[in-house]
N, C-alpha and C positions, 0 to 999 in steps of 0.2 A: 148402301153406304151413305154416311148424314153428308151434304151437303157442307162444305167452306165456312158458311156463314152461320152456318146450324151449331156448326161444331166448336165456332170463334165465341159465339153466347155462350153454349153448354163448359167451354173452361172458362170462360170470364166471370160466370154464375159459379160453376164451383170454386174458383178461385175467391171470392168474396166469400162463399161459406167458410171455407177453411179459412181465410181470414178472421173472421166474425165469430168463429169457434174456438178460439185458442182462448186458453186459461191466460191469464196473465201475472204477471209478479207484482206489486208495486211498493216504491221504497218509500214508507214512509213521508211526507212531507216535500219528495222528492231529495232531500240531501240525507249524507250517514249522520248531523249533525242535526238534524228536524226534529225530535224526539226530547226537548226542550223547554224552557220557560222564553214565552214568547218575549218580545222586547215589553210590549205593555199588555195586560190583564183583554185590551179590547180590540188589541189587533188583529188577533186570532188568524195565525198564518195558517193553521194546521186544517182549518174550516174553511180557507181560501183553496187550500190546497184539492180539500177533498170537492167542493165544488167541479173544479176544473176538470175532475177525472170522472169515468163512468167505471162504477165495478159492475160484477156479474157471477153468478155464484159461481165457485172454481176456482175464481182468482182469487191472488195470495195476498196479506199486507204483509209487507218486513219491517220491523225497526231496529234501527241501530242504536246503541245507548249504554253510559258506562254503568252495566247491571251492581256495581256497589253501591253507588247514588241513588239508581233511577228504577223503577220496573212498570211494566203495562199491565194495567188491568183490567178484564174485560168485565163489565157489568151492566144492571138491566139502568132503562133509561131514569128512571128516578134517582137511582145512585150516582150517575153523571149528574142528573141538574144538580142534587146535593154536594157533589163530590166525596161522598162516603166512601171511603176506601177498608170499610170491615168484611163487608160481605160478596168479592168478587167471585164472576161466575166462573172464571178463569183467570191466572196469576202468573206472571213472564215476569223472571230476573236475573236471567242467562246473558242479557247484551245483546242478542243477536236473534228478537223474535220470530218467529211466522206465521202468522193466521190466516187460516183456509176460511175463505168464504162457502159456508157451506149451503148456506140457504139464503133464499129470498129475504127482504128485509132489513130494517135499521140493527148497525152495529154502533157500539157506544163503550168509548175506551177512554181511561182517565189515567195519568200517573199514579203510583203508589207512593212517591217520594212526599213527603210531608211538607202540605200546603202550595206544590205544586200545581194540581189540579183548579184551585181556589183561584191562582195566578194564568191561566189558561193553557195548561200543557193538558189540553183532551181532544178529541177526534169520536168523531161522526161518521162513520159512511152506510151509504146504501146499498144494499147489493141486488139487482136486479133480475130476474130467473131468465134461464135464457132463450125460450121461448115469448118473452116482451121486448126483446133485444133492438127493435128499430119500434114500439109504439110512439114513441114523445119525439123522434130524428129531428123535427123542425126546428121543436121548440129548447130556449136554454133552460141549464138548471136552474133552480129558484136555490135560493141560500138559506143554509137552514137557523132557522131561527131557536135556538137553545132553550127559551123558555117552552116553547110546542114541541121540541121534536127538531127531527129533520123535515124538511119541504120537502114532500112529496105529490105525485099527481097521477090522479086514476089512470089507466090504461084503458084504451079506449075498446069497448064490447067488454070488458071484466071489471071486478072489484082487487086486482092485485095491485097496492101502491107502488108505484114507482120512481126515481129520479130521473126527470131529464136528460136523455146521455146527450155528453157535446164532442164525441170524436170519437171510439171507437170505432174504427170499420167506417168511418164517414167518409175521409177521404178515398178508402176503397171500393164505397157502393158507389160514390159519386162518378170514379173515373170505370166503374161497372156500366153505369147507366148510360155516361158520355159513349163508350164503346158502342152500347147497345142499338145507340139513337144513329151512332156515326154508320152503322151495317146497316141501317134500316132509309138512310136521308138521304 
């Protein structure tokens, strides 16, 4: 039979997997009203936004929006820096979208609504595979800079880009470790 202490790490470790493994939802911008024309062209809340967060493929974006005015369009990154809204690779004008991160990689999403995009209602995110899930944990995200791309950064032993994560699961591998050190000290 494991030992107290054996067995206090082995849930404390699985407890942080299953943490760490969950799909997640996220709303757009974080409000049902994010899905917008920024207040100016260069504030760019919605690139603030996506900073702050770490996705991972599985997990969801939503956005809310009055689908008569407004629609998301998902397109490859040259039509975002243009804001070409002819050729998207996917079309949302229902109000109430939901995009599966399906894979690794930069996603790149512009309004449909005429010269909105031009005015800064677009979004960037990255979704990171979830086997690199703690590579970069030190370090923050870099902001992506529009003219290149999103800011990303190699994985350390592979060639898979990555962003920065700044909190999934951080606070939970942290009080993991705390645990860890506290059975051992």
């Amino acid at each position: 039979m494991a030992s107290s202490p054996n067995l206090a790490i082995l849930l404390v470790l699985l407890s942080i997997l299953c943490t760490l493994s969950e799909a997640k939802e996220f709303l757009v911008g974080g409000d049902v009203a994010a899905w917008a024309l920024p207040p100016s062209a260069t504030s760019r809340p919605l690139s603030r936004w996506a900073e702050a967060n770490r996705f991972q493929v599985g997990d969801s974006l939503v956005w809310k929006y009055d689908g008569k005015e407004d629609s998301v369009l998902q397109v490859t990154r040259e039509d975002y820096l243009l804001c070409n809204t002819t050729n998207p690779l996917a079309e949302h004008r229902d109000g109430s979208t939901s995009v599966t991160l399906s894979k690794s990689g930069p996603y790149y999403f512009i309004s449909g609504a005429e010269g909105a995009c031009q005015k800064g209602e677009k979004l960037i995110v990255v979704a990171m595979s979830r086997r690199h899930r703690h590579a970069a944990a030190a370090s923050p995200a870099p902001s992506p800079v529009e003219a290149e791309g999103p800011a990303v950064a190699p994985a350390s032993g592979g060639d898979v880009p990555l962003v920065a994560p700044l909190g999934r699961g951080l606070a939970a591998a942290s009080l993991g470790v705390a645990v860890f050190l506290g059975l051992f000290l």
